[in-house]
N, C-alpha and C positions, 0 to 999 in steps of 0.2 A: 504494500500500500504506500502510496507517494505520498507526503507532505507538503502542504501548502507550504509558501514562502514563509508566512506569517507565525506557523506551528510549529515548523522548523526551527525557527529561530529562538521561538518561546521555549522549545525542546534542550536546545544549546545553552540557553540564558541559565537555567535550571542547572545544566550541569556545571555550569562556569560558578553562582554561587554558592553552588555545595562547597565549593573549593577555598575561592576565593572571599576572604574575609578582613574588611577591615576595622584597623586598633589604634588607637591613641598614638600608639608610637609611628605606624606604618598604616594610613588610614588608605582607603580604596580611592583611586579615580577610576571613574567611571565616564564613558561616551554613550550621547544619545544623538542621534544625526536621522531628520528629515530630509523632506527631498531640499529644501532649502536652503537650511541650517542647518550646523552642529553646537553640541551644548559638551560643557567635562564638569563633572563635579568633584571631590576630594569630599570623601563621609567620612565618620568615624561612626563604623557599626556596631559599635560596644553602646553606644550612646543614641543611637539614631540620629545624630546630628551632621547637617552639612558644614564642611568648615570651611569650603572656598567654592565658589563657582567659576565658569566663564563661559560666555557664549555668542553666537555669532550678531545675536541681534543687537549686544549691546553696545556695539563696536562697528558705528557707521562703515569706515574702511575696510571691515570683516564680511558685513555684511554685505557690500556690494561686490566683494571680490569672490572668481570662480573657486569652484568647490574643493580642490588639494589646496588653493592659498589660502581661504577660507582659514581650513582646518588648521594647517600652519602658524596664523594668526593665535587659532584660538588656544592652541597650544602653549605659544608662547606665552600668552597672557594668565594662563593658568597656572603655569611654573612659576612666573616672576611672583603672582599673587600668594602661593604656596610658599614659596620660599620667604615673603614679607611675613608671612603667620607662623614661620618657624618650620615648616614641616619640607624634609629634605627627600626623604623614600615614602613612597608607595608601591601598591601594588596595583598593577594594570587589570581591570575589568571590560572588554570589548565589547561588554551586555548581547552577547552575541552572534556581534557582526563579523565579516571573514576581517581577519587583519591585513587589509590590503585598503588604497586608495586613501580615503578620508582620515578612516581611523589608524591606519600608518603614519600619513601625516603628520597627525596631532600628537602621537606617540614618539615620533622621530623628534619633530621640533619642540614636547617638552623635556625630553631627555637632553636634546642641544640647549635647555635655558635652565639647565641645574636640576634638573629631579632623577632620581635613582629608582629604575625599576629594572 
């Protein structure tokens, strides 16, 4: 039996957070990306709490710009904010999408602005 794209993914997502967990010391980022837009957040899942965002909309330049420089952007943006709140490592969550294209991007270029995954 085939899976939709959508149940697919819900299927992966599932197995990615069985795994992947984050902590105070080492909290999760995480990607969400529309057709539009991309979003990353930085949780701490001990607490349920978001400790950093970033996203395409907020980020006039981001948001008009095509979808790998997009993501680039928002990358960066999310490291340098990460890194002003103190937090140096995370753990990558690709809520799961294939790690190619967008969410490479964002993965490449916050690793290029200080963050350890």
């Amino acid at each position: 039996m085939a899976f939709s794209k959508t149940a697919r993914r819900a299927r992966i997502k599932t197995n990615i957070r069985n795994t992947v967990h984050g902590t105070a010391m080492r909290p999760r980022l995480t990607v969400f990306r529309s057709n539009g837009d991309i979003y990353a957040q930085v949780i701490d899942d001990d607490q349920g709490r978001t400790l950093v965002s970033a996203a395409s909309l907020k980020d006039k330049a981001a948001h008009k710009a095509p979808g790998v420089e997009q993501a680039k952007l928002v990358g960066k943006a999310i490291a340098e904010k990460a890194r002003a709140a103190g937090i140096e490592k995370v753990v990558f969550d690709r809520n799961g999408y294939l790690y190619h294209g967008r969410v490479k991007a964002l993965a490449d270029a916050a690793r290029e602005s200080g963050l350890n995954f």
